[in-house]
C-alpha positions in Angstrom: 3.4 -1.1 11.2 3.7 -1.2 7.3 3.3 -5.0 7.5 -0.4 -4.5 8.7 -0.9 -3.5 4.7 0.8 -6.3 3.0 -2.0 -8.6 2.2 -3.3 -6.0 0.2 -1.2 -6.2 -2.6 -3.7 -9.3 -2.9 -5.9 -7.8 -4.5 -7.3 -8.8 -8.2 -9.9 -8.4 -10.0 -12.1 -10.2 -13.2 -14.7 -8.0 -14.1 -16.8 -5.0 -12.7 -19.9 -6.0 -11.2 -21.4 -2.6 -11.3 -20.5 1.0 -11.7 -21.5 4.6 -13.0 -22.0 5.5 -16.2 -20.1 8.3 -17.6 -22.9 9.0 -19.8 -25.7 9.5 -17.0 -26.9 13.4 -17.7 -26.3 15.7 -14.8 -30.0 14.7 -13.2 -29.5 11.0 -13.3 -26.5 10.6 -12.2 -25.9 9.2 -8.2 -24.6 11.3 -5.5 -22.5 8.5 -4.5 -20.8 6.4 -7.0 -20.2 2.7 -6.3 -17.9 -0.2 -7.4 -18.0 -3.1 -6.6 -15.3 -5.6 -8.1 -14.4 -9.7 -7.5 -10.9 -11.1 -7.3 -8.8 -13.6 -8.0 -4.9 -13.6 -8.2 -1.8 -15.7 -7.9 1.4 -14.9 -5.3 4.2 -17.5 -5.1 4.0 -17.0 -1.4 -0.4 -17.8 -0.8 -1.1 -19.2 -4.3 -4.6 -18.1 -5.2 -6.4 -15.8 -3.1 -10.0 -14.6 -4.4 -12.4 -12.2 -2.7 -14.6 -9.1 -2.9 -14.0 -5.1 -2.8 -16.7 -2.5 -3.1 -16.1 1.4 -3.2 -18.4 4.5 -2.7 -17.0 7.6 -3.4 -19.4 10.7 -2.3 -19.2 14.6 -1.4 -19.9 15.1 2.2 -20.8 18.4 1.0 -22.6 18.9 -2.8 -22.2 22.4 -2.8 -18.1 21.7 -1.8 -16.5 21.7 -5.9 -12.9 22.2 -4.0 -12.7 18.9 -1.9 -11.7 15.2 -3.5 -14.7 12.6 -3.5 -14.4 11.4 0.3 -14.8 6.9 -0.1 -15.7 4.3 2.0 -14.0 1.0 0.9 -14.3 -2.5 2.1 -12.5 -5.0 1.4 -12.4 -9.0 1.4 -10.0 -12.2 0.5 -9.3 -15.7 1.4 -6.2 -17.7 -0.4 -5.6 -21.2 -0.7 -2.7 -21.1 1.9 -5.4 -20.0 4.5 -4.5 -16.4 4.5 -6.8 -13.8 4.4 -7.7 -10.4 5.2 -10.9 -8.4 6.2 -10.6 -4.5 5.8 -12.9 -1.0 6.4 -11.2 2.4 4.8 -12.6 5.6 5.2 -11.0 9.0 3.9 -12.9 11.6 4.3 -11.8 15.4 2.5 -14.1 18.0 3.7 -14.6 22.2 4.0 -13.2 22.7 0.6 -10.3 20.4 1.2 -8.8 22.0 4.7 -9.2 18.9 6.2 -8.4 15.4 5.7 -9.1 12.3 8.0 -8.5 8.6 7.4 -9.5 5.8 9.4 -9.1 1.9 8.7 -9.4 -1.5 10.5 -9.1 -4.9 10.2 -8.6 -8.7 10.7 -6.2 -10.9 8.8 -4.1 -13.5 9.7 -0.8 -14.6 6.7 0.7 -17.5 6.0 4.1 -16.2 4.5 7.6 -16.9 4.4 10.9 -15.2 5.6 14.5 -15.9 4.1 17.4 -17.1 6.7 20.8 -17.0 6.0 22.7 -20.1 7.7 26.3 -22.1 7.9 25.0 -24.6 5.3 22.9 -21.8 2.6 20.0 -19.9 3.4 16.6 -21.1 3.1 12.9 -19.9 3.7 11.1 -20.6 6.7 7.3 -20.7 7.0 5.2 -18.1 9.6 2.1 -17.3 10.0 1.3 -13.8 11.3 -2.4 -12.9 12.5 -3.3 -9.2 13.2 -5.9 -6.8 14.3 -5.7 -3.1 13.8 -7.4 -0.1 14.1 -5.3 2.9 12.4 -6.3 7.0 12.2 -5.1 10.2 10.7 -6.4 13.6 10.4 -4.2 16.6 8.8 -5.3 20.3 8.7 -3.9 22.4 5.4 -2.0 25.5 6.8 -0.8 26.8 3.8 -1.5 26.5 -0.2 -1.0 22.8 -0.9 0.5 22.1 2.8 -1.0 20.1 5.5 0.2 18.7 8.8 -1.2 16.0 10.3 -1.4 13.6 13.3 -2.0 10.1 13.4 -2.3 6.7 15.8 -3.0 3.1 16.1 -3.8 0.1 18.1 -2.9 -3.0 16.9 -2.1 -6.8 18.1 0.5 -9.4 16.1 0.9 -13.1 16.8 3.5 -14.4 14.7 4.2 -18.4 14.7 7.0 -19.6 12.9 7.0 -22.7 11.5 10.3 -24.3 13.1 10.5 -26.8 16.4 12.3 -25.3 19.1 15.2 -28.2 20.0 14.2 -30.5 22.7 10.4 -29.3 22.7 7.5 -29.4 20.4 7.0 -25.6 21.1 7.8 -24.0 17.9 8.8 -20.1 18.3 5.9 -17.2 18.5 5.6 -13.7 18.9 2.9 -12.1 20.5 3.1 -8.2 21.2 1.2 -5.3 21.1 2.4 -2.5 18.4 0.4 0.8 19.5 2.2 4.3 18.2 1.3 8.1 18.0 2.9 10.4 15.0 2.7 13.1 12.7 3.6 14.1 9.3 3.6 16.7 6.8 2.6 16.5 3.4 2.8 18.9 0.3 0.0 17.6 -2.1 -0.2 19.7 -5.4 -1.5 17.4 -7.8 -4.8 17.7 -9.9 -6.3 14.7 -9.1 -5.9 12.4 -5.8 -6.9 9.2 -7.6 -4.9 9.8 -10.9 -2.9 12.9 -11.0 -1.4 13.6 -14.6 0.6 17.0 -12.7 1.9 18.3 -9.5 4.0 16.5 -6.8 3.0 15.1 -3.6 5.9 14.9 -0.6 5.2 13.4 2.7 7.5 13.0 5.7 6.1 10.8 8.5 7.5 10.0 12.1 5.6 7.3 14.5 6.7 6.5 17.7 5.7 2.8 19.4 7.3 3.3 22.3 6.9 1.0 26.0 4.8 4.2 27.3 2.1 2.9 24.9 2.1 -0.2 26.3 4.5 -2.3 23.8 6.5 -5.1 24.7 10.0 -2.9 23.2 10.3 0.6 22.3 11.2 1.8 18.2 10.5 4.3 15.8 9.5 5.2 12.0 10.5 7.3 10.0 9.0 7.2 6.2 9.3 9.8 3.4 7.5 9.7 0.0 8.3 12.0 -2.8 6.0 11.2 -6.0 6.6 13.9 -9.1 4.0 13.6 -12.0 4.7 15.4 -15.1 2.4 15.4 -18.5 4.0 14.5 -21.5 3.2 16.2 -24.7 1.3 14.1 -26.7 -1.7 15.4 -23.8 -2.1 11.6 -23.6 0.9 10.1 -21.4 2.2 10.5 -18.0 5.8 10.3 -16.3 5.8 9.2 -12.8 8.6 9.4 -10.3 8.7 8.3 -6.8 11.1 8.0 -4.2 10.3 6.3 -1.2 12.2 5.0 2.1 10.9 3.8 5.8 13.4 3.4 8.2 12.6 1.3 11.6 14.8 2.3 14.6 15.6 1.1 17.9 14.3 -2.8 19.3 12.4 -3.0 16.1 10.1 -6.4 16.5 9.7 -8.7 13.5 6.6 -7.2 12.1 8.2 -3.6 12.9 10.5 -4.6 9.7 10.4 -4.3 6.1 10.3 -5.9 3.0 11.1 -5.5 -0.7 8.0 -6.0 -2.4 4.4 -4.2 -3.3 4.3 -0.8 -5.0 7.1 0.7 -4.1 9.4 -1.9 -6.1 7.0 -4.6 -8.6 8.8 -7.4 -9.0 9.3 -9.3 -5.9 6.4 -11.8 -4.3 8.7 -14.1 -2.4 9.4 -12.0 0.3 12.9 -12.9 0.7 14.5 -9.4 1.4 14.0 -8.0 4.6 15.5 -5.9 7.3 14.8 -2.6 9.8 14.9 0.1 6.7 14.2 -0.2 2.9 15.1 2.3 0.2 13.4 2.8 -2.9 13.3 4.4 -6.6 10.9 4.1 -9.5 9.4 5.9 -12.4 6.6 4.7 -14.4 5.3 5.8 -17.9 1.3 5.7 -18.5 -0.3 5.6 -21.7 -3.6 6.1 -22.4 -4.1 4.4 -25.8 -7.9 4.4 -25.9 -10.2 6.7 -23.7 -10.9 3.5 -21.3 -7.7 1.4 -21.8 -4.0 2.2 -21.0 -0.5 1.1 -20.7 1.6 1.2 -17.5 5.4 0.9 -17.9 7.8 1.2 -14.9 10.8 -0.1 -13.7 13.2 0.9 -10.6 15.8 -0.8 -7.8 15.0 -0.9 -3.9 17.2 -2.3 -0.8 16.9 -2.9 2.9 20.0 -3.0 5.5 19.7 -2.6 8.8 21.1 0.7 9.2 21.6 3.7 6.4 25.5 3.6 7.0 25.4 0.2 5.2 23.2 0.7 2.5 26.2 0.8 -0.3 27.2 -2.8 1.2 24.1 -4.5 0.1 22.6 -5.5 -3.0 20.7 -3.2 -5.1 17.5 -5.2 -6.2 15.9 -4.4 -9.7 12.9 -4.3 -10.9 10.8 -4.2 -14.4 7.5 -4.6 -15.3 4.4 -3.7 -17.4 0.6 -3.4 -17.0 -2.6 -2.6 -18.5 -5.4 -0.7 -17.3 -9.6 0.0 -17.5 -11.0 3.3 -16.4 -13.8 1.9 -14.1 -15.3 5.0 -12.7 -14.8 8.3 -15.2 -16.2 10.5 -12.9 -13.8 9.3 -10.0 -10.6 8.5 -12.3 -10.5 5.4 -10.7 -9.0 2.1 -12.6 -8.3 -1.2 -12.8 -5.8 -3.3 -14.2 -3.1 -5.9 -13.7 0.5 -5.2 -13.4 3.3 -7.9 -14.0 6.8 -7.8 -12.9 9.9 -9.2 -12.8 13.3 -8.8 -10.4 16.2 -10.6 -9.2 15.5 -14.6 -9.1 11.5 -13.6 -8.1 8.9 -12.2 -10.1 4.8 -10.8 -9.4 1.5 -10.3 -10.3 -0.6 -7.4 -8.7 -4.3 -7.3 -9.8 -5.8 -3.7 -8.7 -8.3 -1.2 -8.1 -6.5 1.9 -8.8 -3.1 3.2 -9.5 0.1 3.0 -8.0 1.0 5.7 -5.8 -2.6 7.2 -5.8 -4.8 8.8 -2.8 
């Protein structure tokens, strides 16, 4: 399920092609605020990709000062490896913030690589993955800074995998539905949804894709997300702490797995780490050295085994990195930037609307 998110690490940018003005007095300025922003970017694993997002963030209700901007976002972006990815977000937050739904869908088909391990070395082998998706969520807040939630999804995955089968000219492919129902529960308490500088926000969510939903093989999802953001004194810089972990469970399919990679550990493009559950730490320093530009520094480790009782019998993968950032949208607190990394025998580049770890 996570894998129907992984071409968006994709993303870039080059310049803004429009946005609001800071400025604007009170009467000028736009109910609904847009962005619109090109990309271009680099991965080891698709070489160049380049594309378009655009962004509106609005209030579904003007007279609603409690509730987050609700945005509409789409989204995009075609590589020279033939990969690409078209994608619809909606969040909404509405009556003064009791309620929050999400919905997103898509098309994308990736050309990408996965590492094998064999007698002689291991080496990469090429697949291609296409996918279509329709996700959902909605959480109701039962208590100061606590909601619960439920959420589903229908999707489809065809994965081909660029190796002859012996004695044919078949080569191996996967084609299975991955449809699941869940919950969660998340304590949100921080300022600011798009860039927090204070509070924490905890989630805990359990999906099940089970054969009664009309999959192929029956697993399940566990993920938990623990993100602490504390000002520093100088009223300028942030500390940033996350934990994060998603563990697969039971006949977990190929795209059911996971992989070290994207936010949750910068650092690693290759996608040569993979397995049923990955495990994660990171802090990350922001500095703010002008009013529109900043500073992003953060480093961590991540690994993935197959079950938790071996996770102290497999590697602990590093990561460091550095990045800069342009406040795009004031109003919003929303950013852009470009974030470069570097791990064990890999290294990234993550071009970005927004921050890490953010709505």
């Amino acid at each position: 399920m996570k894998q129907f998110y992984l071409f968006l690490i994709l993303f870039s940018f080059s310049a803004p092609l429009f946005s609001q003005a800071e400025e604007e007095s009170e009467e000028k300025q736009k109910k609904i605020k847009i962005a619109g922003v090109p990309y271009v970017n680099y991965s080891r694993t698709v070489g160049f990709s380049y594309g378009l997002l655009g962004a509106a963030f609005y209030k579904l209700n003007a007279n609603d000062t409690i509730s987050p901007s609700s945005s509409t976002t789409v989204a995009g972006i075609y590589s020279t490896s033939e990969s690409y990815i078209g994608i619809g977000i909606q969040q909404f937050y509405f009556a003064e913030d009791r309620w929050r739904a999400k919905l997103s869908g898509g098309v994308g088909n990736g050309n990408l690589q996965v590492y094998q391990n064999f007698y002689a070395g291991g080496t990469f082998i090429d697949y291609s993955t296409k996918i279509r998706f329709l996700l959902g969520e909605v959480a109701r807040r039962v208590a100061p800074d606590l909601y619960v939630g439920l959420s589903g999804g229908i999707a489809n995955a065809r994965t081909e995998f660029d190796l002859d089968l012996p004695f044919t000219e078949r080569r191996p492919t996967i084609d299975i539905p991955i449809n699941y129902v869940g919950t969660f529960i998340q304590s949100d308490s921080r300022n600011n949804v798009n860039y927090p500088n204070i509070g924490h926000n905890i989630t805990a969510s359990f999906k099940t894709a089970g054969e009664w939903l009309g999959n192929e093989s029956g697993f399940n999802q566990l993920e938990l997300t623990y993100d602490l953001y504390k000002p520093l004194k100088s009223g300028r810089d942030i500390f940033l702490a996350r934990y994060y972990s998603i563990s697969s469970f039971g006949d977990v399919p190929f795209v059911g797995q996971n992989t070290v990679g994207g936010d949750n550990i910068r650092g690693y493009s290759e996608g040569k780490y993979r397995d049923d559950q990955l495990y994660s730490m990171q802090a990350e320093y922001r500095h703010n050295f002008m009013p529109k530009f900043g500073m992003v520094f953060f480093g961590g480790f991540a690994t993935v085994v197959p079950e938790i009782s071996e996770i102290f019998e497999h590697d602990f993968l590093p990561g460091i990195g550095t990045g800069v950032r342009y406040l795009l949208l004031p109003k919003e607190k929303i950013n852009i930037g470009v974030d470069v990394a570097v791990g064990r025998d890999d290294w990234s580049l993550s071009f970005r609307i927004s921050d890490a770890f953010s709505r």
